[in-house]
C-alpha positions, 0 to 999 in steps of 0.5 A, a space after each residue: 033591871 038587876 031587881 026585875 032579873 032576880 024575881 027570876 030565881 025563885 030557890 027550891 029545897 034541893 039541887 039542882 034546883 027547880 023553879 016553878 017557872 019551869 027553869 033548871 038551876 045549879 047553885 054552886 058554895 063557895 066558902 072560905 074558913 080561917 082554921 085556927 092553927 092546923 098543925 099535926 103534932 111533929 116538930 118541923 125544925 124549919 119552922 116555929 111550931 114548937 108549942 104545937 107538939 105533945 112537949 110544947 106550951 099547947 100540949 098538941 097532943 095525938 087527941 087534941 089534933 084529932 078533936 081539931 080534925 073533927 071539928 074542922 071537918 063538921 064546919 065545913 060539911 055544914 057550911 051553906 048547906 041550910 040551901 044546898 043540902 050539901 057541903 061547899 064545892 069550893 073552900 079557901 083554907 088558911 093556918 094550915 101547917 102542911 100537905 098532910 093535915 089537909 090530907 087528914 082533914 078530907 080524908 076524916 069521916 065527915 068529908 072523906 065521901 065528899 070526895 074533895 081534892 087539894 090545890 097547896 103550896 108550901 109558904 116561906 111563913 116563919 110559922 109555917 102556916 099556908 093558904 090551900 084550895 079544896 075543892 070537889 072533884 065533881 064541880 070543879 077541875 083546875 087546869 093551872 095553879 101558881 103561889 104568888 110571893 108577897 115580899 115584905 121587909 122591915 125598917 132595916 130591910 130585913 126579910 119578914 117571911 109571910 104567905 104567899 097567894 094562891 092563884 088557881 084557875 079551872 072549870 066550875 062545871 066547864 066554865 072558867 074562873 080564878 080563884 085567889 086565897 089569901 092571908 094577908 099579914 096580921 096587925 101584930 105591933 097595932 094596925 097603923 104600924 103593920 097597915 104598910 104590910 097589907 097595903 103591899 099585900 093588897 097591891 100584889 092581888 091587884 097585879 094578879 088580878 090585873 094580869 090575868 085581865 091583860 090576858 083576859 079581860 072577861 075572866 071571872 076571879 074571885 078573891 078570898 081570905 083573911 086580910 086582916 083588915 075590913 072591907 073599908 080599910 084602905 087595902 081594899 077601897 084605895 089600892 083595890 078599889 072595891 065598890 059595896 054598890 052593885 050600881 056603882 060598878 064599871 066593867 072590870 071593877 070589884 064588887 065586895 058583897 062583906 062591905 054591907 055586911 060590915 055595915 050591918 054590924 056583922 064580924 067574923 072574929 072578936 077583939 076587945 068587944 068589937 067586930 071585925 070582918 077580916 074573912 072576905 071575898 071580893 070578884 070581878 064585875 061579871 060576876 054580878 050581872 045576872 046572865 042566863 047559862 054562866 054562874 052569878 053572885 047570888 049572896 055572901 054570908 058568915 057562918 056562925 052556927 050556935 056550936 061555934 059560939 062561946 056560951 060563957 066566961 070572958 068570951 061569950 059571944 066570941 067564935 069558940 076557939 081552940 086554945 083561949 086565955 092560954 088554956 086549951 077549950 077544945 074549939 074550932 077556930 077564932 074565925 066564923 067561916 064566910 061563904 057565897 052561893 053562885 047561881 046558874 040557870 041550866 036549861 028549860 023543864 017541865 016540873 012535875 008533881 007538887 010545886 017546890 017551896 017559893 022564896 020572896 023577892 026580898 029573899 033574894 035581895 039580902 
């Protein structure tokens, strides 16, 4: 019945989008972008940023802050828009040091048109680093947001001070949906000794995303971030539960569309000659049931665009980062962005004129 239904949505080169069946379409990106340490270039005695300042290890200068700026800000004006021509209505962010530096990234020549708006909270992080949510003013209006603490503590129960989640609710063009922007704790000490840290993690998005479906259970969330674990680890397919299968899902269930990616061979950073997909989105069941006027799951993909690859040395084929072996490269990030599109069918109408470029079945079902 879902690969009948798909036939339906046959792409067009603009947006919204007109198919030949005489149907309007909305196609809505959603992105998220792991950023890499978007520090300004001020000490902040409150946090470990000392080697992000002109006189630190880095040598973050005024220049260095400002090519960082520029080549976040071209990343995100160009994720997704190979199909929409535009640049993503919802973004998740993650290592960004404050308020501020979003406020310059929006407001850098390369989105400043865009006309983006900021969800962001401070986190208790020990290097200051905090999750965010932009998001364009013209799609979507947040109505509630909250940042949800992720208490963790060591062998002598000592605090470890981490992210904390962002839970934001609005209206994706007067529909309701969640969204969730995580960064879960790294595998800093090796991934078994730090694995209790994101199974914690993992819990604390289940409650949210269980409480929220006390309230409502028909309500659409979408999950996002860097969890430092792939979609098969036990953070996800034990504690969250997340089906790769769109067949296997039960109504409330988690669908992650990364897992087949992951799968597939397919990462969005590098360690030691092996691909990992941490950046990951998950979401809710009616999500991906196609249903006429309501957005839908249409496709999940990485963003690895050529420039964000490095061309040689010991990290050719790695994302091309800022800082690499010590030195600084002048790259954007040691992540590749992920994104998926939402779709929306609008209202019935007569097209006019040529006929718009049609995509296959099989376009529909990567």
């Amino acid at each position: 019945m879902f690969k009948v239904q798909l036939l339906r949505f046959l792409l067009l080169l603009s947006f919204p989008f007109i198919l030949s069946s005489q149907t309007l379409y909305k196609i809505r990106t959603v992105a998220f972008y792991n950023v890499e340490n978007l520090f300004d270039i001020k000490n902040d005695s409150l946090i470990f940023d000392d080697d992000r300042t002109p006189e630190g290890k880095d040598q973050w200068t005024q220049e260095r802050y400002n090519q960082k700026l520029s080549n976040i800000s071209k990343v995100l004006s160009e994720i997704g828009a190979s199909t929409t021509r535009t640049s993503p209505d919802i973004i998740g962010i993650c290592e960004v040091e404050n308020r501020q530096v979003l406020e310059d990234l929006i407001h850098h020549p390369n989105l400043i048109h865009k006309n983006y708006g900021i969800v962001h909270y401070d986190s208790p992080d020990e290097r200051g680093i905090d999750v965010a949510l932009l998001y364009k003013k013209e799609a979507f209006l947040p109505v509630s947001w909250a940042s949800r603490r992720l208490l963790l503590f060591d062998e002598q129960e000592k605090r470890n001070y981490t992210r904390d989640q962002l839970v934001v609710s609005g209206l994706l063009d007067n529909e309701e949906i969640y969204f969730i922007v995580n960064h879960w704790p790294s595998r800093s000490g090796g991934e078994a000794r730090s694995r209790p840290n994101r199974l914690l993690a993992a819990k604390l998005n289940k409650r949210i995303i269980d409480s929220i479906q006390r309230l409502n259970f028909s309500a659409k969330i979408i999950s996002m971030g860097d969890l430092n674990d792939d979609p098969t680890n036990d953070s996800l397919k034990k504690v969250l539960q997340t089906k790769r299968k769109k067949e296997d899902l039960e109504e409330g269930e988690l669908f992650n569309p990364m897992e087949r990616l992951f799968k597939k061979g397919i990462g969005s950073l590098a360690y030691r000659d092996q691909w990992n997909l941490f950046d990951q989105f998950f979401f809710t069941s009616n999500l991906v049931d196609l249903k006429v006027g309501t957005y839908q799951f249409w496709k999940a993909a990485v963003f690895n665009a050529p420039y964000l690859i490095t061309k040689k040395g010991t990290y050719k084929g790695y994302p091309f980062r800022t800082y690499a072996g010590g030195s600084y490269t002048g790259g954007y990030s040691d992540h590749f962005p992920v994104y998926l599109y939402l779709i929306k069918e609008v209202k019935q109408k007569t097209v006019l004129g040529p006929q718009p470029k049609l995509e296959t079945k099989e376009k529909f079902q990567d």
